[in-house]
ZATOR-804374 format. One record per residue (C-alpha): residue in one letter; x, y, z. Coordinates in steps of 0.02 Angstrom, whole numbers, plus 50000, padded with zeros to 5 digits. Layout:
REM ZATOR-804374
<site resn="a" east="X" north="Y" up="Z"/>
...
END
This chain:
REM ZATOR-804374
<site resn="x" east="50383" north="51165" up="48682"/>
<site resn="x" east="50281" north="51317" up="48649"/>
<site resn="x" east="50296" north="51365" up="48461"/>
<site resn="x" east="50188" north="51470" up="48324"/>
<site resn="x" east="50168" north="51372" up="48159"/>
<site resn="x" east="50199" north="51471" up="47998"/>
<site resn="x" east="50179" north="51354" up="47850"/>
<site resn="x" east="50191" north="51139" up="47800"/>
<site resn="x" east="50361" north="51110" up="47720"/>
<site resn="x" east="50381" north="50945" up="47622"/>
<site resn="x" east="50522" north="50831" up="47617"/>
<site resn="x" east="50571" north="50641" up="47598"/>
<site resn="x" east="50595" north="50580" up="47751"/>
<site resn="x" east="50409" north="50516" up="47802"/>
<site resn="x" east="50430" north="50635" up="47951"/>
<site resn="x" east="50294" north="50803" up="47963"/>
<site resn="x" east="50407" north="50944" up="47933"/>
<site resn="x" east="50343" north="51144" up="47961"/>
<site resn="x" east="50410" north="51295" up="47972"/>
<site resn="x" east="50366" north="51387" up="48150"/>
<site resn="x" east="50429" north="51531" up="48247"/>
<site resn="x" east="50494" north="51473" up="48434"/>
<site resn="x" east="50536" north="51622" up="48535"/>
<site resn="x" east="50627" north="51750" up="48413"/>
<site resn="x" east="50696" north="51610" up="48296"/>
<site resn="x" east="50615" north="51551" up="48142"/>
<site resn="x" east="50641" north="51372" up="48129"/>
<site resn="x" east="50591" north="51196" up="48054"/>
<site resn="x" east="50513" north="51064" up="48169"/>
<site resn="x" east="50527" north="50892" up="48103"/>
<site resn="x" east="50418" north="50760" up="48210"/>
<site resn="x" east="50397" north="50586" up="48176"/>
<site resn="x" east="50479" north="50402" up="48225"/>
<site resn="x" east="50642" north="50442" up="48162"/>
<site resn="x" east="50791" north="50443" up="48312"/>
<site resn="x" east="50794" north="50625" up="48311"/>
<site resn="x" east="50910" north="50621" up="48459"/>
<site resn="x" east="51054" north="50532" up="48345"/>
<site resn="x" east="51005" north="50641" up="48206"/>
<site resn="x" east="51045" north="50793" up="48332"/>
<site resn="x" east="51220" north="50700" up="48346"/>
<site resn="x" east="51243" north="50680" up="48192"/>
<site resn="x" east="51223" north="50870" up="48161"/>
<site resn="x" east="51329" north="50960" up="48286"/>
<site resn="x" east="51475" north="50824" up="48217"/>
<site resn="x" east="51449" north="50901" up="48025"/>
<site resn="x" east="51467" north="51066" up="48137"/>
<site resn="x" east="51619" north="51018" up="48213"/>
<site resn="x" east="51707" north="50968" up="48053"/>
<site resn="x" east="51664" north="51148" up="47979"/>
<site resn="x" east="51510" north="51101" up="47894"/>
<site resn="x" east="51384" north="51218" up="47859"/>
<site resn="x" east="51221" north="51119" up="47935"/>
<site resn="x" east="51067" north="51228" up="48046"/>
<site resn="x" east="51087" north="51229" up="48206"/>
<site resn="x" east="51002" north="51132" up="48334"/>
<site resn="x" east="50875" north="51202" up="48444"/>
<site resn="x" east="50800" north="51061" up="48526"/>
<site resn="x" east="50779" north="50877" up="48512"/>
<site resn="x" east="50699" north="50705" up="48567"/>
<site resn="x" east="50649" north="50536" up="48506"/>
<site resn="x" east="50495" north="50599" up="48429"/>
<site resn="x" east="50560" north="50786" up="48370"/>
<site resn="x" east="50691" north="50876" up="48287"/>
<site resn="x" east="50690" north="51062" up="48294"/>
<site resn="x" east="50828" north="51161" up="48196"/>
<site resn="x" east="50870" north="51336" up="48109"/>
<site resn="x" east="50788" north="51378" up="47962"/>
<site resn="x" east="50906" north="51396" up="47822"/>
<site resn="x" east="50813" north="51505" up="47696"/>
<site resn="x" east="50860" north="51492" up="47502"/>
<site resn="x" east="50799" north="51378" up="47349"/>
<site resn="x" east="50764" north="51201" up="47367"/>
<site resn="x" east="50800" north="51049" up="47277"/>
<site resn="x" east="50644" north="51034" up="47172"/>
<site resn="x" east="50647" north="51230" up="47142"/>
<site resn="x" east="50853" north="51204" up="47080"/>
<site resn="x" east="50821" north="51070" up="46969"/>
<site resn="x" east="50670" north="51158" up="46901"/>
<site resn="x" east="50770" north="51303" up="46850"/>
<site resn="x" east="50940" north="51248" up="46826"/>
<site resn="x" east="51023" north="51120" up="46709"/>
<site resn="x" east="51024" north="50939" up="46813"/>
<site resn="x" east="51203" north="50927" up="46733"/>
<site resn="x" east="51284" north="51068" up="46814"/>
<site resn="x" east="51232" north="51004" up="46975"/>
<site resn="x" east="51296" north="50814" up="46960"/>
<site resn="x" east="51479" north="50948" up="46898"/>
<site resn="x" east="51462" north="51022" up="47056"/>
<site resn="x" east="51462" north="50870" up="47158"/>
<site resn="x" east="51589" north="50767" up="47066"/>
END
């Protein structure tokens, strides 16, 4: 898989996580030990139900590479918004 990196994202899942262009689509690339192959699964089921979840590129056991979703994240959300009106928004 021929990609061009762009920047280090972080996350919680222990995997290394960037941001990288592959062929006109800028993307995340997680790689690690997770399965990524069930995670892939796992993904195009939320997809099937309606979900809104990135799409899926290209997987194996050892990578995970999916559509880049741009907008806030969690830490930048809870650093600018009211932890409250989240845990409203989810109950």
């Amino acid at each position: 898989m021929n990609y061009q990196f762009l920047a280090a994202l972080s996350g919680n899942s222990g995997s290394l996580v960037s941001k990288v262009k592959y062929k006109d689509k800028v993307c995340v690339l997680k790689q690690g030990h997770d399965n990524f192959a069930n995670m892939a699964s796992q993904y195009k089921q939320l997809k099937s139900l309606g979900l809104a979840v990135p799409k899926v590129y290209d997987y194996s056991n050892v990578h995970l590479l999916i559509e880049f979703i741009p907008g806030q994240s969690m830490y930048e959300y809870f650093q600018e918004s009211d932890p409250t009106d989240f845990v409203d928004y989810i109950t």
